[in-house]
C-alpha positions in Angstrom: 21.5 47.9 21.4 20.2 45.4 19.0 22.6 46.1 16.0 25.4 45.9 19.2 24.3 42.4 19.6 24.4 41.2 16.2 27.8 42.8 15.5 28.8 41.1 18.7 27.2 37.7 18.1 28.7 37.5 13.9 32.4 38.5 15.3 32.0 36.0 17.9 30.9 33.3 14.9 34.1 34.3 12.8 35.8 33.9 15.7 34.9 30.5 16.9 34.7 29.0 12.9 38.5 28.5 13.2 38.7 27.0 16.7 39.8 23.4 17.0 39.3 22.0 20.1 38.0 18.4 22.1 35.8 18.9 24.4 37.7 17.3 27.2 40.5 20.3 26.4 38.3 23.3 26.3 36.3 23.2 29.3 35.5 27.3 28.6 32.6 28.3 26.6 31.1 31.9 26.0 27.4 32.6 26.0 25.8 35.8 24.3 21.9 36.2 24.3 19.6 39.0 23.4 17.2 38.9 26.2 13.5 39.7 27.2 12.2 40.7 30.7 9.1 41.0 32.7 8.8 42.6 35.9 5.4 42.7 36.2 4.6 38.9 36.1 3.0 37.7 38.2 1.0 40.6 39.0 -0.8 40.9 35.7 -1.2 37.0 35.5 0.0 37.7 31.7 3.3 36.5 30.9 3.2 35.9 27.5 1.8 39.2 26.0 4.4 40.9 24.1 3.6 44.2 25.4 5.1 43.4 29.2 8.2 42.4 27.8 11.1 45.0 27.6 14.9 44.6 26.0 18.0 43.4 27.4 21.7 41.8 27.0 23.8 38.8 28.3 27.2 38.0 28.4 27.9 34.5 30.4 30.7 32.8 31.1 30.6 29.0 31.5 33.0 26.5 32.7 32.9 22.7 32.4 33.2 20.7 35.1 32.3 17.1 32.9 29.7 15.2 31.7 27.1 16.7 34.0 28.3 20.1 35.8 29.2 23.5 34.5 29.6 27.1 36.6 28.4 30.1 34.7 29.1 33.6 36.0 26.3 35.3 33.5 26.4 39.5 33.5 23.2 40.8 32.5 22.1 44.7 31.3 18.7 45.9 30.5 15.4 48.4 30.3 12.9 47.4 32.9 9.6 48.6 34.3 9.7 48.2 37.9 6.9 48.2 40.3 7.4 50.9 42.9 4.6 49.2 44.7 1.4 47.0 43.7 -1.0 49.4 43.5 1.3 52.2 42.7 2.6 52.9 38.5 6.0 51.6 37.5 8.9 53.6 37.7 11.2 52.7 34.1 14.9 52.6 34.9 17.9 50.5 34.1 19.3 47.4 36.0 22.4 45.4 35.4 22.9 41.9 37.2 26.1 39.5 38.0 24.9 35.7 38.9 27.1 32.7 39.9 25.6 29.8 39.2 25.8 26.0 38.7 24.6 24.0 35.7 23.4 20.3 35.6 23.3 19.0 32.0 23.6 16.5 30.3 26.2 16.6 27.3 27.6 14.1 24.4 30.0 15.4 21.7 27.8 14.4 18.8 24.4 15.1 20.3 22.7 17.9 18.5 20.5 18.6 21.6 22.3 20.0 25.0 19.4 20.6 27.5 20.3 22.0 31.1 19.1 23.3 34.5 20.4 25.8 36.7 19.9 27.9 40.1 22.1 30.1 42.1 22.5 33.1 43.9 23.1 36.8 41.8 23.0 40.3 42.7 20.5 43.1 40.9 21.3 46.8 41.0 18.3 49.1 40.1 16.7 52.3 40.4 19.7 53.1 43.0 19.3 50.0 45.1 21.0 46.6 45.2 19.0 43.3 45.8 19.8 40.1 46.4 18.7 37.5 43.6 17.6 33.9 43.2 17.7 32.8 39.8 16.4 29.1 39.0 15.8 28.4 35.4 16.1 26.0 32.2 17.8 25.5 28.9 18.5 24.1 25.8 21.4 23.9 23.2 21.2 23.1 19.5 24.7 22.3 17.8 25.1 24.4 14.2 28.8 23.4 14.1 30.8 21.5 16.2 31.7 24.3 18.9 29.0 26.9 17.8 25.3 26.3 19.6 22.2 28.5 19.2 20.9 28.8 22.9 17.1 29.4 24.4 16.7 29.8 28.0 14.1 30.8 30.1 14.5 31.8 33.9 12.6 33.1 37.1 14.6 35.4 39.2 13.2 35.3 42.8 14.3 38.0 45.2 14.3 39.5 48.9 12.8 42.9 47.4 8.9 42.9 47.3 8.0 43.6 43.2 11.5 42.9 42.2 11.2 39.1 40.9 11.2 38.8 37.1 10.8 36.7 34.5 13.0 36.5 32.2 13.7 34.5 28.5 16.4 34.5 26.4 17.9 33.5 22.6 21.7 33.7 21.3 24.7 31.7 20.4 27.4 29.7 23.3 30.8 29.3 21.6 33.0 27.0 23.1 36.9 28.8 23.2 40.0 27.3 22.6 41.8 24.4 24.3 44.5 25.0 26.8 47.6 25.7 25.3 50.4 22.8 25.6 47.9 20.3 25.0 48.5 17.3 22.2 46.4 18.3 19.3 43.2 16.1 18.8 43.5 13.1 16.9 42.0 12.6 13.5 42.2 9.0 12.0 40.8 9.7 9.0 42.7 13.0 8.0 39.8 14.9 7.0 40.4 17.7 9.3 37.8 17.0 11.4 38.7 16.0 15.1 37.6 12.3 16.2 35.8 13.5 19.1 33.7 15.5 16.5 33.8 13.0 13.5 30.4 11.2 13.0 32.2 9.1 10.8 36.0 9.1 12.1 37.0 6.1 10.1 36.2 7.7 6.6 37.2 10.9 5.2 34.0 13.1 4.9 33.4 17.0 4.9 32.9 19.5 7.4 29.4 20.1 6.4 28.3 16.6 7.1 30.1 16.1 10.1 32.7 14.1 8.8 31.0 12.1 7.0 31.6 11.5 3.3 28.9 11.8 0.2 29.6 9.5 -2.3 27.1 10.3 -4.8 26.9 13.9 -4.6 23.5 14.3 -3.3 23.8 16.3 -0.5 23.2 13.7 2.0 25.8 12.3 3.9 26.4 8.3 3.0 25.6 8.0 6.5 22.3 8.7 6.4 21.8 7.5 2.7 20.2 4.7 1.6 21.7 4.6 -1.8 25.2 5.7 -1.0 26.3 5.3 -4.3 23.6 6.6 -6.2 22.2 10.0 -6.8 19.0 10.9 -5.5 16.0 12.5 -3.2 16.2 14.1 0.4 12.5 13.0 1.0 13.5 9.3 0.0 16.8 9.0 2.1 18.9 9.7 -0.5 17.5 7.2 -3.1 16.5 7.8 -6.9 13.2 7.9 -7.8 13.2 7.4 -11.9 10.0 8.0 -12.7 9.1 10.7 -10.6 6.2 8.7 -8.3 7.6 9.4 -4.6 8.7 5.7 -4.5 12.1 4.8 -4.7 13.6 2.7 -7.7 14.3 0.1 -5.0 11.1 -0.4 -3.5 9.4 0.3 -7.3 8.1 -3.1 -8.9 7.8 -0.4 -11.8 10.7 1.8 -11.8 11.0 3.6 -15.2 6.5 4.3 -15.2 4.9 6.4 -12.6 2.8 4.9 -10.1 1.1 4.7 -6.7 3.0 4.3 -3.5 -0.2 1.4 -2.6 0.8 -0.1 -5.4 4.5 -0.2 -4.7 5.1 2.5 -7.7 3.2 0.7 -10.4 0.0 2.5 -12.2 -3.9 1.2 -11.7 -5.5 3.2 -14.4 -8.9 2.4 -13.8 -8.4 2.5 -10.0 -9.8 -0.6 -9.5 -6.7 -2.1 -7.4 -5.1 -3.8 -9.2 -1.7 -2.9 -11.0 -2.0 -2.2 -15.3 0.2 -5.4 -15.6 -1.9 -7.4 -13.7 -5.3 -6.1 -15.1 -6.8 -8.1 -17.6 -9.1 -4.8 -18.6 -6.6 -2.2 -17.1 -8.2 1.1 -18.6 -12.3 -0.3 -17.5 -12.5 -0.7 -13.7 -13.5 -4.3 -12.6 -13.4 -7.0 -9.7 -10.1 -8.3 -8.2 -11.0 -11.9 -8.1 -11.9 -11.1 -11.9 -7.9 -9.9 -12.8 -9.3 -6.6 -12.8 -12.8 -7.1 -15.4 -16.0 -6.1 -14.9 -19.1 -7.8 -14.1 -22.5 -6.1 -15.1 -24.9 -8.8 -13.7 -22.7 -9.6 -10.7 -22.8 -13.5 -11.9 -19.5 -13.9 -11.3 -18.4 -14.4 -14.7 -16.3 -11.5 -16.4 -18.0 -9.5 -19.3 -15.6 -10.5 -21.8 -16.2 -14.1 -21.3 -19.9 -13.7 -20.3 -21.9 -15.0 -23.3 -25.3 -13.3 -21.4 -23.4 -10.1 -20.0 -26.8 -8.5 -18.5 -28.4 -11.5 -17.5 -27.5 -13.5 -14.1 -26.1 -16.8 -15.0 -23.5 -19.2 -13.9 -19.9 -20.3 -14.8 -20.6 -23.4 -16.1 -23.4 -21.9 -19.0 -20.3 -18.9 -19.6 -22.7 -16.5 -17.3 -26.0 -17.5 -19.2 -29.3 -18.2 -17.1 -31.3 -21.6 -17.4 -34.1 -20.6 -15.3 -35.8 -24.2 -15.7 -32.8 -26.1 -15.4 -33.4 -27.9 -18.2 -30.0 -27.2 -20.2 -31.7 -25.2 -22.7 -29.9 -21.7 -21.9 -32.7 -19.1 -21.6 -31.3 -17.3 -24.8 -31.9 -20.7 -26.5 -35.2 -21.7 -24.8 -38.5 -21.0 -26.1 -39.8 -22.0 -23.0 -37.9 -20.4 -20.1 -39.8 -21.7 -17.5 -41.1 -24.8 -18.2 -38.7 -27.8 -18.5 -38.2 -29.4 -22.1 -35.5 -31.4 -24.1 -33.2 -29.6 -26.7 -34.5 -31.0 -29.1 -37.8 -29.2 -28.8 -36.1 -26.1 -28.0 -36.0 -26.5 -24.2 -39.8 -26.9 -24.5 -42.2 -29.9 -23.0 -43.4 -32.0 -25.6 -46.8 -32.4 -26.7 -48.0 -36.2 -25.4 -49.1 -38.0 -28.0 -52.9 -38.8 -26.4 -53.0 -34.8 -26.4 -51.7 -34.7 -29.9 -54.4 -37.5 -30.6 -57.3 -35.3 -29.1 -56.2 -32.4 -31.6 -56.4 -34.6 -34.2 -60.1 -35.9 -33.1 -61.6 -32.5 -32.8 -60.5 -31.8 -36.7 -63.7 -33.7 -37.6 -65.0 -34.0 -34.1 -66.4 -30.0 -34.0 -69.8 -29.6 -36.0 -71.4 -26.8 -36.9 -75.6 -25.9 -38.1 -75.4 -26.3 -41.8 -74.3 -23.5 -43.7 -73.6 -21.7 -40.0 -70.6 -20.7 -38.2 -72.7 -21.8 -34.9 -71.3 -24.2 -33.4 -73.2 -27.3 -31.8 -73.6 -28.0 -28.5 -72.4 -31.3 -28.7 -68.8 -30.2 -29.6 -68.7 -28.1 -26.9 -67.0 -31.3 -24.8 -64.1 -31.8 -26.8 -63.8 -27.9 -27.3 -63.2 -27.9 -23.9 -60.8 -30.4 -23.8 -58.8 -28.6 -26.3 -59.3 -25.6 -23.8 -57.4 -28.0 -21.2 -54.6 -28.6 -23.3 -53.7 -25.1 -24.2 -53.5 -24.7 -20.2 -51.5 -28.0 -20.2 -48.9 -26.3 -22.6 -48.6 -22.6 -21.5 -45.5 -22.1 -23.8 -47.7 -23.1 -26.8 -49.4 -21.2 -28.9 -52.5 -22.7 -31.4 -53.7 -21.5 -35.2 -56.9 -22.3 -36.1 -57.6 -23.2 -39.9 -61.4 -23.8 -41.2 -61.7 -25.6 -43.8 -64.9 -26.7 -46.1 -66.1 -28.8 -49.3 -66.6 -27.6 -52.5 -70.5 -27.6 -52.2 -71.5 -24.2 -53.3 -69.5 -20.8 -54.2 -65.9 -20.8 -53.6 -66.6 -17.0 -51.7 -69.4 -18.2 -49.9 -67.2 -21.5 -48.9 -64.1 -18.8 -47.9 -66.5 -16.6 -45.5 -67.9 -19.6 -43.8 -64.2 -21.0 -43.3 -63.0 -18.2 -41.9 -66.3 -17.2 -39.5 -66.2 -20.9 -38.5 -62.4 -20.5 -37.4 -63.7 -17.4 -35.8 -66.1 -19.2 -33.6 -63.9 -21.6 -32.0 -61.4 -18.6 -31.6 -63.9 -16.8 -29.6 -64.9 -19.8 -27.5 -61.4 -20.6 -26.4 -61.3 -17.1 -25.2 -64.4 -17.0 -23.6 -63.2 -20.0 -21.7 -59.9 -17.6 -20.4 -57.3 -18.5 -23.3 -55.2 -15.6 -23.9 -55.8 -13.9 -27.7 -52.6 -13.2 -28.1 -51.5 -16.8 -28.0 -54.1 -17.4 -31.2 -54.2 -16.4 -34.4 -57.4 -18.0 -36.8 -58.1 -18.1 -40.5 -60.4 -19.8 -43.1 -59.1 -21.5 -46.5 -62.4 -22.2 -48.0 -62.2 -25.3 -50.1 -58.5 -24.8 -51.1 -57.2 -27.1 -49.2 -59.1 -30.7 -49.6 -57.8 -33.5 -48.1 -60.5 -36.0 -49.4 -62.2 -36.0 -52.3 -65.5 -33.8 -53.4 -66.9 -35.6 -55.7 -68.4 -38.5 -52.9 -69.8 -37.5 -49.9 -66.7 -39.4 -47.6 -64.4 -36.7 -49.4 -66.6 -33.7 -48.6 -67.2 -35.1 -45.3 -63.2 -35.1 -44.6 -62.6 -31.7 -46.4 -65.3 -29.8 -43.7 -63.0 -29.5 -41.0 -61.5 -27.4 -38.1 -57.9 -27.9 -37.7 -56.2 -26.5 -34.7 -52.6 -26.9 -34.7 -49.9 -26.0 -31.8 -47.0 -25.0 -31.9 -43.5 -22.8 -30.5 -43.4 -18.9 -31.3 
């Protein structure tokens, strides 16, 4: 039965390819439909399993009564399990059925869809008895060519026997015949050989396989429906060239001829960063937007390639460099990154000269027992005060130089310099000053500054100087 069928509906293509016809003047159609029946739903409450489902065949004739009506006399032949009773097994026979019935639907000449609905009265002969039929049901056509449909239908066929309603689907082809003879032959403005009423384009001279419509560039989609009717190109974009291969069409690519993102209307972003390679100052390093694309390691706000402190938080007007004291010493440049001072004392505060004059007082002012690196107890005041001026000037750092006269051995005169310098050094950090900002040495009696020979000299050249000043 089923090569029947398909022998049945390929003639019945060949058949209908030829016909020319508007649909005004052929009002006949002819429906074939391989179909599939159930006569066991309800009862198994399973209507879609495969399994209940057994083969069939439908011939229907259809007449057009307009836009909106159509009779169909549909003659039906198939295998069928049939309940003998509910409880009972089915007995398997064959059943033939003849229906009239009446179509609403709702059909243009160019639509692609044709739905309808439909009910009427049929009669079923089966197993030896005849029974009277309700059918009720729905439909759809899809138009292939312009008087060839592929058909799906589905149906319910009540009737006045108990276990004799079925449910029934089916699938085939409706071909609509030729007009009636006599008639004026369809007009066809264009002379493309396509009818107006089935022209999409009846004003141009297309192909059949458009629908009338021409295609310009070759492309395989009719102009139409093309967006670049004149030029060569993609079914996914409408019909448009895509140059560089991207998924965006040439005319919505700012970047036509170099592959790109469709967020980017075609252009590249090589680093990802959002912005396009043309507009990316550092296209292949991935940066900020508001910084054309650059990046910015210490998030100052001030690209890398223009940020003279790259790793160190800093602001625009310093090129990204930090000035912690707000001095305008940058801290790169200031010895004293915390503490406020001019430039010309390398962003450091500057000694005040009654401090300056203090150091400069304790150089003779700190004694020592003779020929001892003990230091009095009277010089312990303005030891102190030198103590307070190292805290005054935390940037600061001090070298301590001992110094003596010529009276005795020059390597006698180098130890006691140097334990001398010691001594202070180990009172200032008795007193909390850091060792690390001190260093201390002795010079013996290398260094005079008056002269030995009278006492005033020798008394000038036994000294402790202590001098300040920036690492």
């Amino acid at each position: 039965m089923r090569k029947s069928l398909l022998c049945m509906m390929f003639g019945l293509f060949l058949f209908v390819s030829s016909v020319q016809a508007q649909y005004p003047e052929a009002p006949n159609a002819l429906s074939v439909k391989r179909t599939f029946i159930n006569f066991d739903y309800p009862y198994t409450g399973l209507p879609f399993v495969v399994e209940d489902y057994s083969p069939g065949l439908e011939i229907e004739y259809i007449r057009s009564l307009g836009q909106f009506w159509n009779v169909a006399v549909p003659v039906k032949i198939g295998s069928a399990n049939l309940p003998v009773d509910q409880k009972s097994s089915m007995s398997s026979d064959i059943f033939g059925s003849v229906d009239a019935l009446l179509q609403l639907k709702y059909f243009e000449k160019d639509a692609r869809f044709y739905p309808y609905a439909f009910g009427g009265l049929g009669l079923q002969f089966a197993n030896e008895e005849t029974n009277l039929m309700f059918p009720v049901g729905i439909g759809l056509n899809i138009r292939i060519m312009p008087h060839f449909y592929l058909t799906a239908q589905t149906e319910y066929r009540f009737s006045n026997t108990a276990f004799r309603d079925n449910l029934q689907h089916g699938l085939g082809a409706t071909f609509i015949l030729h007009p009636y003879e006599g008639e004026e032959p369809p007009s066809d403005r264009d002379g493309d050989g396509i009818t107006d009423m089935d022209d999409q384009c009846p004003d141009t001279p297309g192909v059949a396989a458009f629908f009338g419509c021409p295609d310009t560039d070759g492309d395989g989609i009719a102009d139409n429906v093309d967006n670049c009717p004149e030029e060569a190109g993609l079914k996914d974009l409408n019909g448009c060239p895509d140059s560089d291969g991207d998924g965006v069409a040439d005319g919505d690519d700012d970047c036509p001829t170099v592959a790109g993102l469709a967020t980017m209307k075609g252009c590249p972003d090589s680093d990802g960063d959002g912005l396009t390679d043309a507009e990316d100052k550092c296209p292949t390093v991935a940066g900020i937007v508001s910084l054309m694309g650059c990046p910015d390691r210490d998030g100052d706000g001030v690209a890398d390639g223009d940020d003279d402190c790259p790793d160190d938080f800093g602001s625009a007007a310093a090129n990204g460099c930090p000035d912690t004291d707000g001095d305008g010493v940058l801290d790169k440049d200031d010895k004293c990154k915390t503490t406020a001072g001019p430039a010309s004392n390398d962003g450091c505060p500057e000694i005040k000269e009654e401090d300056q004059e203090r150091l400069d007082f304790a150089t003779q002012a700190v004694e020592f027992e003779t020929g001892s690196a003990k230091i009095r107890s009277t010089s312990y005041a303005i030891l102190d005060e030198i103590v307070s001026i190292l805290k005054k000037y935390p940037d600061y750092s001090m070298k301590i130089g001992g110094h003596t006269d010529s009276v005795g051995s020059s390597e006698s005169n180098q130890t006691l310099s140097e334990n001398r310098a010691k001594a202070c050094y180990d009172y200032f950090v008795s007193k909390g000053i850091k060792a690390s900002r001190m260093s201390w040495a002795g010079y013996g009696e290398s260094q005079p500054i008056g002269d030995n020979r009278y006492k005033d000299g020798r008394q000038q050249n036994r000294r402790t100087e202590f001098d300040l000043y920036l690492k």
